[in-house]
N, C-alpha and C positions, 0 to 999 in steps of 0.2 A: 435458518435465519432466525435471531432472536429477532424478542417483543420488540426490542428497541431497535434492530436495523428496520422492522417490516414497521412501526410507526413511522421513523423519520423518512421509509423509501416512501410510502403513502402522503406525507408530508412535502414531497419534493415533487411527487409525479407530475409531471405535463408532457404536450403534445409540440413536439418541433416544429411540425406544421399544421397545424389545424385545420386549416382547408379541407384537407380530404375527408374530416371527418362530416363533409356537407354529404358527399355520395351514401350515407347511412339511409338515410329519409328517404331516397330514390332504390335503393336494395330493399327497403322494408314496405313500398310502395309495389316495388315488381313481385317482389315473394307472393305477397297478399293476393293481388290479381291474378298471378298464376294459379295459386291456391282455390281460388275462391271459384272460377273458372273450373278445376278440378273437381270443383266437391258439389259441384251443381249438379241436380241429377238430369238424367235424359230421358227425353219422353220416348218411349216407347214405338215403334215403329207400327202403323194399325195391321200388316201384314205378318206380321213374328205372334208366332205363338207365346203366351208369355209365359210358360217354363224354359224355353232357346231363349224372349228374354232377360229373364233372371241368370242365365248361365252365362251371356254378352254384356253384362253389366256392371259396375263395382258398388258392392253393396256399402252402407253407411260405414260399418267396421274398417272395413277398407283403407274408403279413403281416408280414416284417421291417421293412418300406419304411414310411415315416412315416404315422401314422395321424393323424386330428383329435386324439384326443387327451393328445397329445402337441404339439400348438404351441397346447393350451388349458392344458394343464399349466403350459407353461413361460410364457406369460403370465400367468398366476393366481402363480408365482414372482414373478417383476417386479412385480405389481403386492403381493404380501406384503413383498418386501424396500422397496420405495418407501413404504410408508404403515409401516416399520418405521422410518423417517428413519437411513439412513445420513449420517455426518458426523467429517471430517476435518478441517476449518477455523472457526475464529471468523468470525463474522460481523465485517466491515472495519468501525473507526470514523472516518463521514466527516470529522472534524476532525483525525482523525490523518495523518500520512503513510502512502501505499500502497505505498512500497517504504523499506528499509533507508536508514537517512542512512548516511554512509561517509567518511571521513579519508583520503585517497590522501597515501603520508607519503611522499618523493622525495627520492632521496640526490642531492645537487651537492656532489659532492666530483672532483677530479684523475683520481680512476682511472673515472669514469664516462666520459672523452671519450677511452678508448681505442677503437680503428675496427675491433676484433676480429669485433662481430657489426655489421655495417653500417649504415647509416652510421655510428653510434657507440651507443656504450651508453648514453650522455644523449639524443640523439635518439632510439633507439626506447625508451625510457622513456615521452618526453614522447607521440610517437607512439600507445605503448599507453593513459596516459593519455586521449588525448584520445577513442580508441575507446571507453573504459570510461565515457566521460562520456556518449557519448551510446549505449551501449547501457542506461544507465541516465537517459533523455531524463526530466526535471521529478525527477527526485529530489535529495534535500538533499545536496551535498557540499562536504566543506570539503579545503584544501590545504595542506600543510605541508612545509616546504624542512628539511635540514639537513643539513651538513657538521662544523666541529667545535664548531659551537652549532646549533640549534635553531628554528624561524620559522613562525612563521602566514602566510602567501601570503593566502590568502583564508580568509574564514571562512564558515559555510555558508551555503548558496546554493543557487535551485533551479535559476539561469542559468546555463549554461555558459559562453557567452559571454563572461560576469565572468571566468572563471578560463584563457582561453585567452592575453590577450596578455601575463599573467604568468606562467605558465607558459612561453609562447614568449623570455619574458625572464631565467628561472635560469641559470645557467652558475655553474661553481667561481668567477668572479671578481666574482658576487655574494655573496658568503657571507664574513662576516667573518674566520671562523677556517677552519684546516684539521684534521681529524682524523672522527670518528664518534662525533655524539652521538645514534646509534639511539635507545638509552631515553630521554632528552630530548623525540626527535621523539613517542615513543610517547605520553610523560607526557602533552606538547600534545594531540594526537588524542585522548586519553580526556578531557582536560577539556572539548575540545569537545563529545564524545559528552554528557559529562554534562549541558551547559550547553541540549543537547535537553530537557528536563524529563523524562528516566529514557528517552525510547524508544531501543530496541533496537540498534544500530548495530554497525560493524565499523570495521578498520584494513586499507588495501591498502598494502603496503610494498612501492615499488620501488625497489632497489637492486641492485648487483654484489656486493654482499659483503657482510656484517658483521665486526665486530672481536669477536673471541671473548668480550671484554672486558664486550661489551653483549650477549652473548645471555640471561644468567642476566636481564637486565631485561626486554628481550623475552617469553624464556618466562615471565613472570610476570606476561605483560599481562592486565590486568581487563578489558580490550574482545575480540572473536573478533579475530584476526589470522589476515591469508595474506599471502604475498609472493608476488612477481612478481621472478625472478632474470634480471633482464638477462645473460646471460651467453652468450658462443658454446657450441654445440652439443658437448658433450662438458667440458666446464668443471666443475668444482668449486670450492666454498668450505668451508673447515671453517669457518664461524664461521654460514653458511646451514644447512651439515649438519648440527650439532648444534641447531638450533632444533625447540621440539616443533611450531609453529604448521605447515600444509601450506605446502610451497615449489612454485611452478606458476615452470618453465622457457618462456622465452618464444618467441610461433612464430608462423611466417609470418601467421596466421590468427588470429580468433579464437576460439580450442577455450580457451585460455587461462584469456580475459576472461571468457569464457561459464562457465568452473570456479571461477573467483574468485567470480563474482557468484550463481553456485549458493552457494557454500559461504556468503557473509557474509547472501543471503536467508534462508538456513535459519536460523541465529541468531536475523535477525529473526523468522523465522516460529515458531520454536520461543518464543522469550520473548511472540508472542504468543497461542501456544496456552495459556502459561500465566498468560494475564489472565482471570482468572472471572468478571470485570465485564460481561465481552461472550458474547453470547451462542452458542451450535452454530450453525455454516450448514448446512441443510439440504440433502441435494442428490439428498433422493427422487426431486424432480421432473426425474431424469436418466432414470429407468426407466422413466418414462410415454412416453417414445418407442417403445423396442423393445415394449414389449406393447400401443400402437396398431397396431405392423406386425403383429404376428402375429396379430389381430385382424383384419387383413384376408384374411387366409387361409379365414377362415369365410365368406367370398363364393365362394368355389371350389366347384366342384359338388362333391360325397360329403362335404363336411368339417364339413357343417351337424351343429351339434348345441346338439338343441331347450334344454338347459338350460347351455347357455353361457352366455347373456344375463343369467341373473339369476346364474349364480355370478362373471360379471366386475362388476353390477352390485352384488354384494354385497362384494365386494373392494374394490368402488372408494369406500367409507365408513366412513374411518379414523376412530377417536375424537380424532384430536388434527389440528389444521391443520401442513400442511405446512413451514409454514415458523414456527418455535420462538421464541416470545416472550422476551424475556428480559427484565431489570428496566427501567426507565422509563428511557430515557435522555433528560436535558432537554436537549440539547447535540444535538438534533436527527436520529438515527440514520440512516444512506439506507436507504430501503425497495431488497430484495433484489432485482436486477436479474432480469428475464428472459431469455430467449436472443434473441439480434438475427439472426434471419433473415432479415427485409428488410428494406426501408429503411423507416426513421422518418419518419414521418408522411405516406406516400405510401397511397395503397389500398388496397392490398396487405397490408401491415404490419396496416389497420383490420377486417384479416377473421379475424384470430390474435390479436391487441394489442390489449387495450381503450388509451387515450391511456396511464393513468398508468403502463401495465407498457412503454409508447414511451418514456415520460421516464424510466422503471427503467433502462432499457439505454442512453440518453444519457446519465444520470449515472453508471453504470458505465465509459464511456469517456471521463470528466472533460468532455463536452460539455454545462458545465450551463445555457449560453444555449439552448439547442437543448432541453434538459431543461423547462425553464421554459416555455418555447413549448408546450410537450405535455403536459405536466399537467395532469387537470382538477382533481384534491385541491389546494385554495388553497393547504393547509398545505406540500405538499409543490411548487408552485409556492413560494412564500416561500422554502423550505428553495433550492431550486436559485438563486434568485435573489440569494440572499443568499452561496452559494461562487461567485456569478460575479462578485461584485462588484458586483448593483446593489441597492445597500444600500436607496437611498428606494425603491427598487419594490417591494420587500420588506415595508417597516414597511406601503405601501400595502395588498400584499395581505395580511398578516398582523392587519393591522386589523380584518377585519370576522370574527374568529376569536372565541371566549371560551376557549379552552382555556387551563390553564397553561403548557405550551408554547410555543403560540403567541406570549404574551406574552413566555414569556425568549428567544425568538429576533428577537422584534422590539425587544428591548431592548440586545441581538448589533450588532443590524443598526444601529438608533441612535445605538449606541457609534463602529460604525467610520463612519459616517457624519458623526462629529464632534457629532451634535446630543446633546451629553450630558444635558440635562435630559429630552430624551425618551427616554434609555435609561432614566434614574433612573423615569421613571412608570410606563416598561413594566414594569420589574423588581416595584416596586411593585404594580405591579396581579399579576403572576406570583403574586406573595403571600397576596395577597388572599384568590387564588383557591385557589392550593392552599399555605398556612402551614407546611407541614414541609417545603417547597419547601428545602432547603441552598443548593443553587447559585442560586438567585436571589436568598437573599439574602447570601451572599459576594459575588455581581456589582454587589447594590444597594451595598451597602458600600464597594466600590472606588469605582462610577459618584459615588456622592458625593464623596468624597476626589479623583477629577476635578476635577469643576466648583467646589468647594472650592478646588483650586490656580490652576483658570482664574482666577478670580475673585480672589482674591489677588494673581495677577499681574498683573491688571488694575489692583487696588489699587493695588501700587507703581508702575504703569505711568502714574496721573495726574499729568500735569502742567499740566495746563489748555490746552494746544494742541497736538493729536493731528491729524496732516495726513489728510486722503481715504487711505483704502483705495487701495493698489495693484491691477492684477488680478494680480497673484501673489500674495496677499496672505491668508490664510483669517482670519477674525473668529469668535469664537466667540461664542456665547448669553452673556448677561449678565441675566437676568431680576429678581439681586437686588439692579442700578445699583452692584454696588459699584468706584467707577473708575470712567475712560473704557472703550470698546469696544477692547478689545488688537486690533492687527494682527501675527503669527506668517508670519515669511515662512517659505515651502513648505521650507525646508533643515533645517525642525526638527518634528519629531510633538509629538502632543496630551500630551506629557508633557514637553518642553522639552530633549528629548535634540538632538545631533547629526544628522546624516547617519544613516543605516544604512549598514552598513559595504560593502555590494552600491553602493549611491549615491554612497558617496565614494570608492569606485574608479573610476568613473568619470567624478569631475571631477579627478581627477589631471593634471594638463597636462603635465610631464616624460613622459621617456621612460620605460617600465616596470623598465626595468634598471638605470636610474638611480636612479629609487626607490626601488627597494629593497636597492640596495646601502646609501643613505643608511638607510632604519628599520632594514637589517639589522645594520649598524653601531653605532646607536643603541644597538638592544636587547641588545647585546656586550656594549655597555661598561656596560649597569646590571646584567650578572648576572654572577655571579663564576663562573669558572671551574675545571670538573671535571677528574678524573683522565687523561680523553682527550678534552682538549678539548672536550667538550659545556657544557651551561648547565643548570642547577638551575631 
């Protein structure tokens, strides 16, 4: 755990329920007496010889040395702090992302291919770059180029992949202009941020320098910002040093990447300590380990004591469940993971893990085919089935559900399955069942305005001789015949966009350096030109 998640968990800590934390003072009351009781000494019997007894007796040493009860104490602690629900973190929203999205914004300008720090300051750029991608494996990031305008490289994405062989393609003699349009690159990277629907993100800025020019923009970024100072060992920048954002100097290693990616997670994790929407993660059930150990301690000869049993058994019935409900989420919540001591779905695992707390801890490691497999809750097989992509096995098993839930997740699943008139019935039925239902019926609402435009474009699409389906070819539901049946070839989604911008990077057929000297050029000449050479 970095400085900064163990600040800000220290920062968040509290007690769910605090009550329990009243039976402290009555444990630290009983210890005492017992103790004190123990250590008292005993007068001597006037008929015992007294060397029998000194040999009947516990000498001072002794009684210092750990008694029973004293490891029944300190379990009867544990188990009052665990049913007192300590918690530091929101419980994760499975539809949301589980790490920071992030803008890595990368100067190609002239002074980055100096050979000062080796191979050059553009090469370990790209270098730290590409480390920082994958120590940040499946999270959303986007890329942006700028020298003395400004450029979107890629837009976010959770493939690396996509952003390597452009990346491997920046150089100063892509970039249309020469100079530092820092705050430009910035402005890009926050609209990105934005265009996430409000989640939490950050800006890693790699460059050798700044122009003084642009710091006041800088320090005035609305997203967290850190940079990463290419720069040889003992270098300075006044136009870095004056920045308020943290400057992380780059090194052999990743101590670095690993400080960047503490500082821009805490952001994330701090904006999402402050969503109220989600509920406290519990994490009592940390403390039920150590006061099982010392619970085995009462198998020891001498440390038996008769009324342990019912004060662990009376500790051990908190008035509130462990793990803290919070409001209805329809948008399908993951049930809170267990701990994965062995392996999922092996023997082993079935003597600790009932199946669904197996599929808890696959879906806490994104493993949610694996998840689905091991579920016995339909509902929560559906739920897995549906973040793995298999949408119709989903609507399948969610079918034989009545919940309202159930239905706006098989109406979820529907949607991206392309069958829009069965998302529309799902959602519908969601309704039915529970009428103050919001989100299903905003979902019923759009699912119509769907099949609505399908249909329409179907409309204009008759012309009385419509050739056989291609197999590349998707056909959508027509149930209300208006038109022929449209064929949509695969290069466009259920709403008649484009490519995704992940997709049409990779039918680019030029070379990467080529390309993008050509859009970077492009995008020059429509934007008019600032005081040092950036772009508005």
């Amino acid at each position: 755990m970095s400085l900064e998640a163990l600040s800000l968990a220290l920062e968040a800590f509290r007690f769910l329920r605090p009550w329990w934390l009243l039976a402290l003072p009555a444990i630290a009351l009983l210890w005492a007496a017992v103790r004190r009781a123990h250590a008292r000494p005993r007068t001597p019997a006037a008929r015992i010889a007294p060397h029998l007894t000194a040999a009947l007796t516990l000498d001072a040493a002794r009684r210092r040395r750990p008694q029973p009860i004293d490891g029944v104490a300190l379990a009867l602690v544990c188990c009052a702090l665990g049913a007192a629900g300590p918690a530091w973190t929101r419980a994760p929203d499975p539809f949301a992302a589980q790490a920071a999205p992030a803008v890595v914004v990368l100067k190609v300008a002239p002074s980055m291919e100096g050979t000062d720090l080796a191979p050059s300051r553009l090469e370990r750029g790209r270098q730290k770059i590409r480390d920082f991608l994958d120590l940040r494996a499946g999270a959303r990031t986007a890329l942006v180029a700028y020298a003395g305008s400004a450029h979107v490289v890629i837009p976010m994405t959770e493939d690396a992949g996509v952003i390597a062989p452009y990346l491997a393609a920046l150089t100063p003699q892509t970039m249309p202009r020469e100079g530092d349009a820092a705050g430009a690159a910035l402005a890009l990277a926050a609209s990105l941020l934005a265009a996430e629907g409000g989640a939490p993100g950050g800006v890693l800025l790699v460059a050798d320098g700044v122009s003084p020019a642009e710091t006041a923009a800088l320090n005035a970024s609305p997203v967290p910002l850190a940079v990463l100072a290419t720069l040889p060992p003992g270098a300075r920048d006044r136009g870095l040093d004056a920045l308020d954002a943290p400057v992380i100097a780059a090194t052999p290693d990743e101590a670095d990447l690993r400080r960047i990616d503490g500082l821009l997670n805490a952001a994330w994790a701090r904006a999402q300590l402050a969503d109220e929407s989600r509920p406290w993660e519990d994490r009592g059930r940390w403390l039920a380990w150590p006061a099982a150990l010392l619970t085995l301690l009462w198998f020891r000869r001498g440390w038996t004591m008769r009324w342990a049993a019912l004060a662990l058994a009376t500790a051990l019935l908190p008035g509130a469940p462990l793990a803290q409900d919070g409001a209805r989420n329809l948008r399908a919540e993951a049930p809170a993971a267990a701990p994965g001591l062995f392996d999922l779905g092996g023997p082993v695992a079935g003597w600790f893990l009932t199946p669904d707390q197996q599929g808890d801890v696959a879906a806490r490691r994104r493993e949610y085919d694996r998840a689905a497999a091991l579920y016995a809750d339909p509902y929560r097989r559906g739920w897995a089935q549906y973040r793995d992509g298999q949408y119709k096995a989903a609507v399948e098993t969610l079918a034989r559900l009545e919940s309202a839930d159930a239905a706006m997740l098989q109406g979820l699943a529907s949607i991206r399955a392309q069958a829009y008139r069965d998302g529309v019935r799902a959602f519908e039925t969601a309704l039915r069942r529970d009428p103050q239902d919001a989100d299903a019926a905003a979902n019923l609402a759009l699912a119509r305005r769907i099949v609505d435009w399908v249909e329409r474009q179907q409309e204009a699409s008759d012309t009385g001789d419509q050739p056989d389906p291609g197999a590349d070819d998707v056909t959508y539901d027509n149930e209300e015949n208006r038109g022929r049946e449209m064929q949509v070839p695969r290069d466009q989604d259920a709403a008649g966009r484009l490519l995704t911008a992940d997709q049409w990077m990779r039918t680019v057929d030029t070379r990467p350096g080529d390309f993008l000297r050509q859009r970077f050029a492009l995008e020059a000449a429509q934007a008019p030109a600032t005081g040092d050479g950036g772009t508005e």
